[in-house]
GUPAKOL-472931 format. One record per residue (C-alpha): x, y negated, z negated; residue in three letters. Coordinates in steps of 0.2 Angstrom, whole numbers, padded with zeros to 4 digits, always signed. Layout:
XYZAla/...
end
This chain:
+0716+0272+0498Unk/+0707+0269+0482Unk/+0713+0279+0465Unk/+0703+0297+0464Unk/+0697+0291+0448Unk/+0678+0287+0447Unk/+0669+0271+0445Unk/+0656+0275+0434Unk/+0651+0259+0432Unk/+0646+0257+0450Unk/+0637+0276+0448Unk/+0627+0263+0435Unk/+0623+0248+0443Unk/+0614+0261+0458Unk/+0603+0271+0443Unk/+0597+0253+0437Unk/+0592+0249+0458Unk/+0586+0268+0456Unk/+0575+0267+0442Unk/+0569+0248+0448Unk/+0565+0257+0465Unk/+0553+0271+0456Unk/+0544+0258+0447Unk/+0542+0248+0461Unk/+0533+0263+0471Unk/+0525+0268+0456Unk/+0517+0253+0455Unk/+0515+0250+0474Unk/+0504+0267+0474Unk/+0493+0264+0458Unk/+0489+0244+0466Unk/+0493+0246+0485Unk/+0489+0264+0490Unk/+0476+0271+0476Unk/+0469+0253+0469Unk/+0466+0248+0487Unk/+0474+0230+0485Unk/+0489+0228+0498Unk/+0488+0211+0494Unk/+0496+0213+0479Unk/+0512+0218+0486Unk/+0514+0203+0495Unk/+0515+0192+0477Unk/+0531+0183+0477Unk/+0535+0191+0460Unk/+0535+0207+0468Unk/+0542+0204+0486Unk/+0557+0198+0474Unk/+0557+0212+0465Unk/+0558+0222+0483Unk/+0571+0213+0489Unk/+0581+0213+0473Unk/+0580+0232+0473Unk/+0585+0234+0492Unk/+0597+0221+0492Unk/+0608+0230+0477Unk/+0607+0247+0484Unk/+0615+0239+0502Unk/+0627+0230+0492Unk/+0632+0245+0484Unk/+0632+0255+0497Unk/+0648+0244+0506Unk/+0655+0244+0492Unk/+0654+0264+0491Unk/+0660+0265+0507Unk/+0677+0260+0502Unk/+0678+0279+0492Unk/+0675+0289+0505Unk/+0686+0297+0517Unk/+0673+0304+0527Unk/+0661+0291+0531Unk/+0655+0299+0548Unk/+0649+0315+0537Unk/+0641+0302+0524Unk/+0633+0292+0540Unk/+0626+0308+0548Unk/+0619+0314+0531Unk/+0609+0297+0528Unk/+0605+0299+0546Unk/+0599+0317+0541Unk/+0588+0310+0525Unk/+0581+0294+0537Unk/+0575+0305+0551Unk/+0566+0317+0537Unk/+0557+0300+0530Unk/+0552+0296+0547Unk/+0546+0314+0551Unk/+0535+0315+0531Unk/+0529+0297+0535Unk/+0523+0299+0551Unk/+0515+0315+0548Unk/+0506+0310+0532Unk/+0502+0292+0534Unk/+0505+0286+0554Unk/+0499+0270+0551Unk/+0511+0267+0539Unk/+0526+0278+0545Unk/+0544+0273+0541Unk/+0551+0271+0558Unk/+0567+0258+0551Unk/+0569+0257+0532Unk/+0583+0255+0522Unk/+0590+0274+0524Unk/+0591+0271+0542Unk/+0601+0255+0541Unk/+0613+0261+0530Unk/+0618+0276+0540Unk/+0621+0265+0554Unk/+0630+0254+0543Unk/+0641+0268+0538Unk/+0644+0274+0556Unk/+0649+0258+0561Unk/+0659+0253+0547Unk/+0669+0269+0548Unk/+0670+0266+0567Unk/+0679+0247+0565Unk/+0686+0249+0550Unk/+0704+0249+0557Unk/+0701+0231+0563Unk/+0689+0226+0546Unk/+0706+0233+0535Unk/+0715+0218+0545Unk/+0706+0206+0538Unk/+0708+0198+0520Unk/+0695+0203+0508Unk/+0690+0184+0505Unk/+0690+0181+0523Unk/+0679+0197+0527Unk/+0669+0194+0510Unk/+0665+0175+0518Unk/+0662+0178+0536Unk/+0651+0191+0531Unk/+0640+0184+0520Unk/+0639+0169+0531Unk/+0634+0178+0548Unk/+0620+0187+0535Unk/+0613+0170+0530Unk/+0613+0164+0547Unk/+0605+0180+0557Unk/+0594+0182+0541Unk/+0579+0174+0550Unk/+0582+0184+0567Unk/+0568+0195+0564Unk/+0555+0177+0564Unk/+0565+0172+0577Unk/+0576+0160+0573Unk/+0597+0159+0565Unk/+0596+0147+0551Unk/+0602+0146+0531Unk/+0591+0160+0528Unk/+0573+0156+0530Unk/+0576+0138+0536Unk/+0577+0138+0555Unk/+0591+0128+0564Unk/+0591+0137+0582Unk/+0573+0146+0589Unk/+0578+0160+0599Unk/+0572+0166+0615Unk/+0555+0175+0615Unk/+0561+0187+0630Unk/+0572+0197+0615Unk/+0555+0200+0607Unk/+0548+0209+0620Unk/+0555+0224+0618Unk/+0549+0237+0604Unk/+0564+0246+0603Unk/+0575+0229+0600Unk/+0566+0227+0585Unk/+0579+0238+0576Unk/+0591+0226+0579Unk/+0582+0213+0574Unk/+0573+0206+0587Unk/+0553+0212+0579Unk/+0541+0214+0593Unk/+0523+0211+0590Unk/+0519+0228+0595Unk/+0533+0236+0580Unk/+0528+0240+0564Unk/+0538+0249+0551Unk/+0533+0252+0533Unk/+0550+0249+0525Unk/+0558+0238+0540Unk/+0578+0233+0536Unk/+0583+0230+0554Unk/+0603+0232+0558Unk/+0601+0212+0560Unk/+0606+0203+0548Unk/+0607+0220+0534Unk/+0622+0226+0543Unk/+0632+0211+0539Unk/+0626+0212+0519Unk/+0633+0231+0520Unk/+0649+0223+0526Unk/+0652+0210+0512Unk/+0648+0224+0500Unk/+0663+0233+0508Unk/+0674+0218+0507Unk/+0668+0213+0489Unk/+0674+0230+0483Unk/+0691+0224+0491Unk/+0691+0207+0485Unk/+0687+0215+0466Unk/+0702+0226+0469Unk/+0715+0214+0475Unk/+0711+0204+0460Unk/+0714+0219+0448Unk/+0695+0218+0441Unk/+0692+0235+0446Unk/+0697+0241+0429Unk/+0680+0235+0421Unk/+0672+0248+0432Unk/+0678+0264+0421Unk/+0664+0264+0412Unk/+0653+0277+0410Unk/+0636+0278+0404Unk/+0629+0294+0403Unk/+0611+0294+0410Unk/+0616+0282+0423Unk/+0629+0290+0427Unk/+0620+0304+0432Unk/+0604+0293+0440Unk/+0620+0286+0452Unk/+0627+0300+0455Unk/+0610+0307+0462Unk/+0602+0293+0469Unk/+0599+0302+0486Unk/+0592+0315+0479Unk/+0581+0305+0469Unk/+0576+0292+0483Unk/+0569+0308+0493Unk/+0561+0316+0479Unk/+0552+0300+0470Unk/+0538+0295+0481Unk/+0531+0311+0484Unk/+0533+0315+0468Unk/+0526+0301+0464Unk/+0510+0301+0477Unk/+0505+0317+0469Unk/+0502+0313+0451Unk/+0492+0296+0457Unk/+0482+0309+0468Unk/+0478+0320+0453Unk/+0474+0306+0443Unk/+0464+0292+0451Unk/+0458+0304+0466Unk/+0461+0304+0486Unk/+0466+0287+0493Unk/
end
């Protein structure tokens, strides 16, 4: 079990995804939503900047993982905040309702985890860190329909697992799914995982130590991210309602 002492530095690296996040809505609301250009979001400068954003906050969360002793209880509260996106999106905006995002897939990436994690702990850190991020690079083309390096296809799956609506939470995206912020358990959970074997690898190696850290503000942004990541976007919608008017 990890030392009881904190690693702020960690608490920072989530406030810089945090802040990045609240930029990235606010400007996905002033171009997208309110400007009436959703073309704009599909820029590669700002599907990048998406990614970026997404892609540290899973990362972190693995790593996270590694300091909780009660990962069900983190899981289920996670579950708690996904199922509230999913309830506000849908009631608000239907057509663009929240059915999978990145909340979702990291509760059942805690779950999970904390359900294996007797059989993970057997593994070597550099072995778990390297299987990991291989199978994510490999399934990361499951929702187009195909394993690969990343985008570049190698094997075309079948089109029967693309059938089914509810399969595309695993991954396999069904013409008739759509989800606003999709992050299907395939490939992300495996992302989640190196990030909980990364942590490992940094400890084993004694470079944990650089993690002490703390930067004030972003120690506090990290430490309330959750909160933060529910509040922002509403928060947000409203002052670009009062300004430029009803979308």
């Amino acid at each position: 079990m990890d030392t009881p002492r904190r690693y702020h530095t960690i608490d920072a690296i989530r406030a810089a995804a945090v802040i990045s996040m609240v930029l990235y809505h606010l400007y996905y609301d002033i171009f997208c939503l309110f400007g009436g250009h959703p073309e704009y979001c599909l820029l590669t400068p700002i599907y990048l900047w998406e990614r970026s954003i997404c892609i540290t906050f899973i990362v972190i969360s693995g790593v996270s993982l590694n300091f909780s002793r009660h990962g069900y209880r983190r899981g289920l509260i996670v579950a708690g905040c996904a199922m509230a996106v999913t309830l506000v999106t849908y009631v608000m905006f239907p057509e663009e309702a929240i059915w999978f995002g990145v909340l979702h897939l990291l509760s059942v990436s805690m779950l999970l985890t904390t359900a294996i994690r007797p059989l993970l702990d057997k593994l070597k850190p550099i072995v778990g860190m390297i299987v990991f991020f291989v199978l994510f690079m490999l399934c990361y083309g499951i929702p187009n329909g195909h394993i690969g390096l990343f985008s570049y296809p190698l094997i075309r799956l079948p089109a029967a697992l693309y059938q089914y609506k509810w399969l595309s939470v695993v991954g396999f995206l069904s013409g008739d799914y759509y989800s606003m912020d999709y992050f299907p358990i395939l490939p992300w959970v495996f992302l989640f995982l190196f990030g909980y074997f990364l942590w490992r690898f940094i400890k084993e190696k004694g470079f944990d130590k650089v993690f002490y850290k703390k930067i004030p503000v972003l120690d506090f942004i990290g430490r309330h991210s959750l909160l933060i990541y529910m509040l922002h976007q509403p928060i947000l919608y409203g002052i670009c309602y009062l300004i430029m008017g009803q979308k």
